[in-house]
N, C-alpha and C positions, 0 to 999 in steps of 0.2 A: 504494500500500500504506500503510493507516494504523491506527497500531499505536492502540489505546483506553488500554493502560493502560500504568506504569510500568514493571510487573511483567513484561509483552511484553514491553518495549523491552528490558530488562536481560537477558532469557532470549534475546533476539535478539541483541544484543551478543556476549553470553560463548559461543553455537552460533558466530557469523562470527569470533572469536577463534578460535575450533576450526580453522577453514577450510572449515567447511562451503559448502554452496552456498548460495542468499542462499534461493533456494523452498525449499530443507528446512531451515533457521532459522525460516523464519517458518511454513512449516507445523508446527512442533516446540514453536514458542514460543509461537504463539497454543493450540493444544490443552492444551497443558500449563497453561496458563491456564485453560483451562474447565476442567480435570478436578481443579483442585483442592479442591473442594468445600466454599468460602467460603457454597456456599446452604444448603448442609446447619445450616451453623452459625447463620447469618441465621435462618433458618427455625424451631430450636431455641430460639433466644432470644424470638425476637417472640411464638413460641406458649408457652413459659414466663413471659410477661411480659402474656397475656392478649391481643396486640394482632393478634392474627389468631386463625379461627377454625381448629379441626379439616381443614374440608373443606379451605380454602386451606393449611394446613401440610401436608396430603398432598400437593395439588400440586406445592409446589413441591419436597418431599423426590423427587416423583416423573419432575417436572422435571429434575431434578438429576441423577440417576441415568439417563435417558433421553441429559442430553446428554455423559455421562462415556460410554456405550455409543456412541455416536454417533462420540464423541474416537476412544476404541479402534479400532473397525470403520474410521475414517478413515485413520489410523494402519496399519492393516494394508492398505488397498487402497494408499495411496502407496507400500509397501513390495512389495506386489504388482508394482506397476509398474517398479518400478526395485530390485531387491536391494540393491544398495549405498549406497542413501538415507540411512540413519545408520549407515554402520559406522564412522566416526570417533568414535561418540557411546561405541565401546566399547573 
C-alpha cells in the first residue's frame, strides 16, 4: 500500500487514531483525496490564464466530476459490503 501524497498519509493517520481498521483508513483516505476537487481549481486557472484550451478545460472539469462520482458510488458499494465500515467516523 502506497500512499502518493501527504494529504493521504495525514487523513490515514488521524482515521487509524480513530481505530478504524487499517482497509477502511485507507479506502476513506485515499477517496477523500480525489474528491476534493484541487482539478477543478487547476483547470480554472490554466484556462483563465490562456494556457489551455476550451476543449481541454472541459475535460478535465469533466474528469473531475467523473472521478468524484466514481469516489461516491465506491464509497457506497464498501458500505454495501460491510454496514459498519465507518461508523466510528460518526
Amino acid at each position: 500500500m502506497k500512499l502518493q501524497t501527504l494529504n493521504e498519509q495525514q487523513i490515514l493517520i488521524t482515521l487509524i487514531a480513530l481505530s478504524l481498521l487499517l482497509l477502511s483508513a485507507y479506502i476513506f483516505g485515499t477517496l477523500i483525496e480525489k474528491i476534493k476537487g484541487p482539478g477543478i481549481v487547476l483547470a480554472t486557472v490554466a484556462y483563465s490564464a490562456n494556457i489551455i484550451s476550451l476543449e481541454f478545460f472541459t475535460v478535465l472539469i469533466l474528469t473531475t466530476m467523473l472521478s468524484s462520482l466514481i469516489a461516491g458510488y465506491f464509497l457506497r458499494y464498501q458500505q454495501k459490503l460491510d454496514k459498519n465500515i465507518f461508523n466510528k467516523l460518526s
